[in-house]
N, C-alpha and C positions, 0 to 999 in steps of 0.2 A: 447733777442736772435734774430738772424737775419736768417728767415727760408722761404724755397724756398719747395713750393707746385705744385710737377709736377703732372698733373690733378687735380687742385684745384678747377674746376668747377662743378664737378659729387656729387653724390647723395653724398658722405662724405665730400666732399672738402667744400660744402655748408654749412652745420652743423660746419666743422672745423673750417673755415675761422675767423667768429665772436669771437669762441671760445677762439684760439690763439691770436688777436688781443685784446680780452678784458683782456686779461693776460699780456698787453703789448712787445708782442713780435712783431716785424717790418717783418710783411708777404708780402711775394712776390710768385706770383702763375705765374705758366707756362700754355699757353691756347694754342690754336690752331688759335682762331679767338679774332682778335683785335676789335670785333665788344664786346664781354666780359669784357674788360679793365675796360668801364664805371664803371660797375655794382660792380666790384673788389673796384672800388677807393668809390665807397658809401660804399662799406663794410668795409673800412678802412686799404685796401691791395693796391697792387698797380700790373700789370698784366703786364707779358714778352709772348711775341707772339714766340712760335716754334712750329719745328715738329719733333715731338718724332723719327721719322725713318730718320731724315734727320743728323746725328751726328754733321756737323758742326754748325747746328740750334742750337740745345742743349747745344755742348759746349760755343756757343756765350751768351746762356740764364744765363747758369748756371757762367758763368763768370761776366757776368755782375750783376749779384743777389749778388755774392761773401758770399753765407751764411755759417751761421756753422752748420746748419742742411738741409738738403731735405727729403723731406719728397714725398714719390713715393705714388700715388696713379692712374697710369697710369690705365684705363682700357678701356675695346671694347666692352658693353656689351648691348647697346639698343637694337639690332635687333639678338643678341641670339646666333653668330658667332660665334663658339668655334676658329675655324683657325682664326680669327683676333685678337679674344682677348690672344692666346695665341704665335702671332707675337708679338704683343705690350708687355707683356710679356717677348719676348725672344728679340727682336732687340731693342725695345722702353726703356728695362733696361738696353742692355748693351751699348747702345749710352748714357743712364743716369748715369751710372758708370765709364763711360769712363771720362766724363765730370766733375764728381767729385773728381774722382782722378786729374787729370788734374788745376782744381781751388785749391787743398787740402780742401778738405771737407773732414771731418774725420767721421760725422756721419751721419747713412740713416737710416730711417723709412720705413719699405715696407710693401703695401697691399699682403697678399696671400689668401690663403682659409685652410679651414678646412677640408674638404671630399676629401683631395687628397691624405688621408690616406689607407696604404693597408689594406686589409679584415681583418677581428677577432671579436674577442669577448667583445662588451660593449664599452664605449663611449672611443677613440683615444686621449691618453696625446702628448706631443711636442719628446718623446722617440722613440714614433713610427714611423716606416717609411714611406716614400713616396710610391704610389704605382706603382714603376715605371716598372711594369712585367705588368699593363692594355693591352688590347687588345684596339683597336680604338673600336670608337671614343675616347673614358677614354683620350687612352694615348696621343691626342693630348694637354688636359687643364693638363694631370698631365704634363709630357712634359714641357710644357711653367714653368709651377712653379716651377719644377726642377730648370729650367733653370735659373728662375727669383732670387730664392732662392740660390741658387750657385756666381751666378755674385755681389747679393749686399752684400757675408759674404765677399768679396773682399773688402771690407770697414773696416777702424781699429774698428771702435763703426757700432752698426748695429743691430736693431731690427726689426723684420718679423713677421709679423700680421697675422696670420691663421683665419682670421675671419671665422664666420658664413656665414647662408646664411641672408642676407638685406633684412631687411621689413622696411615701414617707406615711407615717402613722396619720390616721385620720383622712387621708386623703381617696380621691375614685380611683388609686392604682394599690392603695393595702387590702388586702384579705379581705372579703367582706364589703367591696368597696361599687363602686357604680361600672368600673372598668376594669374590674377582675371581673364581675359576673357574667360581663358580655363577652369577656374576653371566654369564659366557660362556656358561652354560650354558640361561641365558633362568630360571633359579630364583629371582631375587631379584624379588619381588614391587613393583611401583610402586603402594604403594598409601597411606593416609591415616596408617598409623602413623610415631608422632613419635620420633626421634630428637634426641639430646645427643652433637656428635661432640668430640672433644680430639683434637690432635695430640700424637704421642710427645713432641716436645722440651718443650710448655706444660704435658704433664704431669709433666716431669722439674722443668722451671722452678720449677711447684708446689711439690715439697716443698725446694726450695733456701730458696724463701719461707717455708714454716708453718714452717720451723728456728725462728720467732720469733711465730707463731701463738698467739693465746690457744685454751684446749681446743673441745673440739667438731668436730661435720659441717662440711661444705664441700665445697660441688660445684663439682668443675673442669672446668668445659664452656665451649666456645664461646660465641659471644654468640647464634648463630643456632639455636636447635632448630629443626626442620625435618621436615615428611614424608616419606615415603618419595619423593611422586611427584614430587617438587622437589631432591633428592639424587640419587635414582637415576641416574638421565638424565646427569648430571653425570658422578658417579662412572666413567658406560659412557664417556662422552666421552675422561676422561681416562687411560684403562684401553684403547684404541680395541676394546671390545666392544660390541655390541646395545645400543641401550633397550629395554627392555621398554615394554609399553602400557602405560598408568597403568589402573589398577584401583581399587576400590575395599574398606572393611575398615581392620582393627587392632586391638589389642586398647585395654582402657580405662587401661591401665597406662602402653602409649607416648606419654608425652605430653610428654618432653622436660624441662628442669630448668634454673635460672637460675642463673648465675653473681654474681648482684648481691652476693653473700656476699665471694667471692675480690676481685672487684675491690675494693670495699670493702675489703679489707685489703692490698690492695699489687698484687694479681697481674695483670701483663696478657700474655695472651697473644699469642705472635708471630704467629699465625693467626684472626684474631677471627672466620674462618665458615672452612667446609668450602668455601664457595665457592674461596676463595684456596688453602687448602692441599690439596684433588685436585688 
């Protein structure tokens, strides 16, 4: 199968890349920087230089890839930008859809998240809705996934990845990371709200899986959602930073998300809690 990886350099695309290639499938990733190309072609992919907000970049990328999948994994998230990631999001997928209509690509793989479900009770299935009644900041990331989530069901085949939240190499919870430092910093709250964690490689695993996905959501989380005061602690342990004191608090939104979907269709991941994978 001949599959075209837009963001195939980011904390999943990494993980992916080998994945798909050792499956035999003829990978072609979309970058920003030609300076990346090298490192794509050791990996046994080969690299198209665009830019996501530029559409005739994109339609030239994705034309010349001519795949029968794309697989979107667009995102904005080093430096913590909610308004860019949820530009790339809303302009960076609809220049990527536009473009695959455009070649007929019939099928798209998309990165979402899981916590952009509205409030209630107990971990969010793919039934549930968007929360899209958020106050800002919320409503600018839910906003984008709206958006993002809307433009790729415009696609005849099309599966939408509600992941968790990414731990794992590269990511704000490894060493060195955006939420280790705070978490040293005594900033991360131990308190009631629920999280949905995924590690990088089962959310790489994922879309190797939905290649054969019938359409729709799907949330790629852990088996454990979990609260802050029952992760935290952990996370400090394996990071050898502080626990914080558990507290109390959260919003009605954190309330974590089930995986019964994914499994149900094939997926199991290599780390079925947070406990194992910090």
């Amino acid at each position: 199968m001949r599959i075209f990886i837009a963001g195939g350099t980011g904390v999943i695309g990494r993980p992916l890349v080998p994945l798909l290639v050792g499956r035999g499938h003829d990978v072609l990733v979309g970058t920003r920087g030609a300076d990346r190309v090298p490192a794509l072609r050791e990996a046994g992919a080969d690299g198209v230089v665009m830019d996501v907000f530029d559409a005739e970049s994109v339609t030239a990328a994705v034309a010349a890839a001519a795949p029968d999948v794309i697989v979107h994994q667009l995102t904005s998230l080093a430096g913590g930008d909610l308004a860019a990631n949820a530009r790339i999001r809303t302009e960076g997928t609809r220049n990527l859809v536009d473009a695959a209509k455009r070649a007929g690509v019939r099928r798209m793989i998309a990165q979402s998240i899981s916590w952009a479900y509205a409030p209630g009770d107990g971990p969010a299935d793919e039934a549930t809705l968007l929360d899209t009644a958020a106050p800002a900041p919320r409503s600018v990331s839910v906003g984008g996934v709206a958006a993002l989530e809307s433009a790729v069901a415009e696609i005849d085949e099309h599966v939408i990845l509600r992941y968790g939240t990414f731990y794992g190499p590269g990511t704000w919870y490894a060493p060195g990371g955006m939420v280790a430092g705070a978490l040293a910093k005594g900033l991360v709250p131990a308190n009631d709200a629920v999280s949905s964690f995924v590690h990088v490689e089962d959310a790489a695993a994922a879309v190797v899986s939905a290649l054969g996905w019938p359409n729709g959501p799907v949330n790629v989380v852990d088996d454990e959602p979990a609260p802050a005061h029952a992760w935290v602690p952990v996370l400090a342990a394996a990071l050898g930073a502080p626990a914080p004191e558990r507290t109390a608090g959260g919003n009605a939104w954190e309330r974590g998300a089930t995986n019964a979907r994914a499994r149900f269709l094939g997926w199991q991941p290599a780390y079925p809690s947070w406990r194992e994978g910090f």
